[in-house]
N, C-alpha and C positions, 0 to 999 in steps of 0.2 A: 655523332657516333665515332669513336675511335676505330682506326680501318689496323689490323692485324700487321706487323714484320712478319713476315715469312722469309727467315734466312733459308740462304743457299748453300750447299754444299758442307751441311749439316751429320751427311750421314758417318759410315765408319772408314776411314782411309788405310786403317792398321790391318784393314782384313779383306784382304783380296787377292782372289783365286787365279791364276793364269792358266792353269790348265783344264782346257775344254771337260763337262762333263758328259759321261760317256752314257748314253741310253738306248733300248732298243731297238728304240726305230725314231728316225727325223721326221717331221713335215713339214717339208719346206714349201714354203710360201711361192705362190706364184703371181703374178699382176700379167696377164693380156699376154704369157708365152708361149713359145711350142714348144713343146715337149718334143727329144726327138731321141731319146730311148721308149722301149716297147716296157709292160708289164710282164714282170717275171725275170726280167733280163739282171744278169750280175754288173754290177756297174765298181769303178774303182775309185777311189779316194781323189776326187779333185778333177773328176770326169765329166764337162761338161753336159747336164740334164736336159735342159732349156735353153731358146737363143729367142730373140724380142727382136721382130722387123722396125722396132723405133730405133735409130742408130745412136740414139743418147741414153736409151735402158742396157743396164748388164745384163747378161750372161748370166743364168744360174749355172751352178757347181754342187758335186756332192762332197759333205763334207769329210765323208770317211767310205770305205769299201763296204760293198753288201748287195744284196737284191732289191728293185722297184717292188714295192705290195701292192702299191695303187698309184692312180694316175685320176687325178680330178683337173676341173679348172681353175682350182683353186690352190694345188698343194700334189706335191708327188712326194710321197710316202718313201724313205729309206728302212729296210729292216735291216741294220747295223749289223758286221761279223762281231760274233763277243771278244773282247780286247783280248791280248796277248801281252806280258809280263812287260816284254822288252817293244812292243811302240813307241813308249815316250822317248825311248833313246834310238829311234830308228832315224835315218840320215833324211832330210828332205829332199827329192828329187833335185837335181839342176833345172835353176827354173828362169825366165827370158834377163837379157841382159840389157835395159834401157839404156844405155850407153850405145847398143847397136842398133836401137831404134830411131830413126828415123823424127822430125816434128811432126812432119805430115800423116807418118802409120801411128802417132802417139794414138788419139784419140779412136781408132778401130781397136789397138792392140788394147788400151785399157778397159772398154767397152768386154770385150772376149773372156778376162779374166775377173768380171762384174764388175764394173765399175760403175755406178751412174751418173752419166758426164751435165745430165741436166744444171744439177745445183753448178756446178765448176765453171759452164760457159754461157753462165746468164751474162747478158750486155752489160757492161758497167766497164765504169774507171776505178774505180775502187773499191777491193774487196775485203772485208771484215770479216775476221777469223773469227769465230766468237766461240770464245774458250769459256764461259759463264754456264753453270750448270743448268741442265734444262730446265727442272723444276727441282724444288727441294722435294725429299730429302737424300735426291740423288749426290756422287762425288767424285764419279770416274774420270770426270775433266781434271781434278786437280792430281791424281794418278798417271795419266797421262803428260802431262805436262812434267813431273817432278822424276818419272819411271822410263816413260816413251818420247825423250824430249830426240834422242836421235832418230828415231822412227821418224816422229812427228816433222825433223827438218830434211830428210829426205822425201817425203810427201811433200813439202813448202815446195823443194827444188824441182821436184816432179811439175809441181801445180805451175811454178814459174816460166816454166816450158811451156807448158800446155795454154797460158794464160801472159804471155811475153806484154803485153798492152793491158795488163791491171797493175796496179799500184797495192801491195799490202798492208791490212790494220791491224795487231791484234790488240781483241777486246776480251780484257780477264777484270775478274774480281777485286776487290780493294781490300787487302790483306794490311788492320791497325797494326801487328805486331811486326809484319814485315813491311815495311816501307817502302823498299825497294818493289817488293811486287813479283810475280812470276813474269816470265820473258821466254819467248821464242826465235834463236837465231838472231840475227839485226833487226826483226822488224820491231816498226815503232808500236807502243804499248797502249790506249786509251786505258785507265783503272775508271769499275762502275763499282758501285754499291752494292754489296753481294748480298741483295732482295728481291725474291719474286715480287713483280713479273720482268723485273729490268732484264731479265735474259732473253724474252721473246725477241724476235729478229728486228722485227719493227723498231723496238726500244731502240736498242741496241744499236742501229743505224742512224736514228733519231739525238741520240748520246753523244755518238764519236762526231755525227757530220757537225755537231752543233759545236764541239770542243776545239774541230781540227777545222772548222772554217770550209767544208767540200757541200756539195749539192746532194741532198739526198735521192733526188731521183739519177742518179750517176754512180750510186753505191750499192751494192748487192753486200748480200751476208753468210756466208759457210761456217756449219757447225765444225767443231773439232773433231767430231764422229768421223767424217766426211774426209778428213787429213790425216787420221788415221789408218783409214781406209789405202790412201794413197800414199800411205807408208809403206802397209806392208807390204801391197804389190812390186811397190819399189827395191825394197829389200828381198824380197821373197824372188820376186818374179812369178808368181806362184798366183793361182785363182783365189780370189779374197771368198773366205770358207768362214770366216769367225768373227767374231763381233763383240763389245767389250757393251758393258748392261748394268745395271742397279739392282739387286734384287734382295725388297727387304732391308736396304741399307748396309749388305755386303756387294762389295765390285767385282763381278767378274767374267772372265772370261768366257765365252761358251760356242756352239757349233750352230751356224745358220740352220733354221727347224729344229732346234731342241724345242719340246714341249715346256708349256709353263708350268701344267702339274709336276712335271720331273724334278724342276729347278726347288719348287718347296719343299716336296720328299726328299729331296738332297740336303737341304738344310735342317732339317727334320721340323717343318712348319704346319703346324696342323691345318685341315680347312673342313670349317662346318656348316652346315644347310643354309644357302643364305648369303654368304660371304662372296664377294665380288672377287674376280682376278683381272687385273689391268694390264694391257700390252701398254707402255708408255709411262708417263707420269699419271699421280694424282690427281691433275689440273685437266690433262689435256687427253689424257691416251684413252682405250675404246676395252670395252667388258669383253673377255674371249666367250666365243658363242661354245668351246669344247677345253678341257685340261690338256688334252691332246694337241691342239692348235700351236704350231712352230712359234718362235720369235723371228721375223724377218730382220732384215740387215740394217734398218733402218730405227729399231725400236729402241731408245735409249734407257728402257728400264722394265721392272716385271713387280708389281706393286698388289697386295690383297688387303681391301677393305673387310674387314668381320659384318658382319650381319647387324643391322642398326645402328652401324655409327657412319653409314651415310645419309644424308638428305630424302623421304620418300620420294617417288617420282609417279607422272603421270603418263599415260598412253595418249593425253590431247597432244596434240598436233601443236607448235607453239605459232603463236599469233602475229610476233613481231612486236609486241606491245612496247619492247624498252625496258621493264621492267630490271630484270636482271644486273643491268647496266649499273644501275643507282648502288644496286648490292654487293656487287663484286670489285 
């Protein structure tokens, strides 16, 4: 049996959005926080929501001014003020100066403006950036890389601080027409084969340790998402609010808790009885149980299967059999 190419980073690069879309109301995602505004209360644009007794989970933030509607355990509800002409050109507050932070406050201070410091300070000697799209037919990595390459090395210089005793890899795509290859700052380059599933972190670890001669269990793996992230804190100084995503094979920009039904009404995508909406990729990411349901900070894309052109499925419980293995 011929087993499928699945190219990577397939989708539209020509067309992508940077300015947040603006909806009703957010839900933002929660994991295990407190909450510590009340229902009902006016809150403002980048006002702390949530704080996480784990000192390696961020901080939630809200990402624009408005009122709390609700407060669950899962999601605190913003009802957005309706935009104003002139927002987009309104000045960013002065926001913290990493240059007068401290090594030792790094890791509190980045935590406070969300940051999630898990992935950043896993044990290792060597860290692989892994610039390789998560699954096709997403394309925001190669965006980032070609758009956000200063962003991108102000996060490296951040991460270097934060991370003084890792050595860095990056691991990008294998570009026939360019030879040369995409590049971040000094660091050294591994090129992989731009095929799912060689982007999974496993691979990917598996790939570089094997090319560059290092011990795999000595190597940990961080998405590009994830140095982005610590871009724009770096830049900003500012609470990370926004998140860059796939959606439909356009890239773009949006507001931590934008809903997924908003993002296709935006694009003007129709959805009919039946049809799947995915937090993540096709591969990997999970069916929203509501269209209302936020995209968390974490999601690398927003994908809708139509109605019978996925695989039927069962309510059994699965066995363990192996099965699946042989097929995929």
């Amino acid at each position: 049996m011929r087993v499928p190419q699945l190219k990577l980073n397939n989708g539209d690069n020509s067309n992508f959005t940077d300015v947040p879309l603006w909806t009703s109301h957010l839900w933002i995602p929660l994991s295990g926080h407190k909450v510590v505004v009340k229902k009902g209360a006016r809150v403002a644009a980048r006002q702390t929501l949530a704080v996480h007794h784990d000192l390696l989970t961020g901080d939630i933030h809200s990402p624009a001014a408005g009122s709390v509607e609700d407060i669950s355990p899962k999601a605190v509800v913003i009802a957005q003020d309706p935009p104003k002409p002139e927002d987009h050109l309104e000045d960013l507050p002065d926001g913290i100066d990493f240059d007068q932070v401290s090594n030792a406050d790094l890791p509190r201070t980045l935590k406070e403006l969300g940051i999630d410091l898990a992935p950043l300070l896993t044990s290792c000697k060597t860290m692989v950036i892994n610039a390789m799209s998560p699954e096709p037919p997403m394309s925001w990595t190669d965006l980032l890389l070609k758009e956000y390459d200063d962003l991108l090395e102000d996060g490296l210089e951040l991460l270097r601080r934060l991370r003084p005793d890792a050595d860095f890899i990056l691991a990008a795509e294998k570009d026939k027409k360019n030879k040369a290859g995409v590049r971040l700052a000094d660091l050294e380059t591994v090129y992989l084969k731009p095929y799912y599933p060689n982007s999974l972190p496993p691979l990917v670890i598996r790939e570089v340790c094997k090319a560059r001669g290092i011990s795999e269990p000595e190597t940990a793996c961080l998405g590009l998402q994830q140095l982005y992230y610590l871009g724009f804190v770096a830049v900003y100084g500012l609470p990370l609010t926004e998140t860059i995503i796939s959606a439909q094979l356009r890239s773009r920009v949006i507001n931590i808790g934008t809903p997924a039904g908003d993002i296709f009404t935006d694009q003007e995508v129709e959805m009919g009885a039946g049809d799947l909406v995915i937090l993540g990729g096709p591969f990997q990411g999970e069916t929203v149980a509501s269209l209302r349901q936020g995209v968390g900070k974490h999601v690398p894309g927003v994908f809708m299967m139509r109605y019978r052109t996925f695989a039927p499925y069962s309510k059994e419980p699965c066995v363990n059999c192996g099965g699946c293995v042989h097929l995929c």
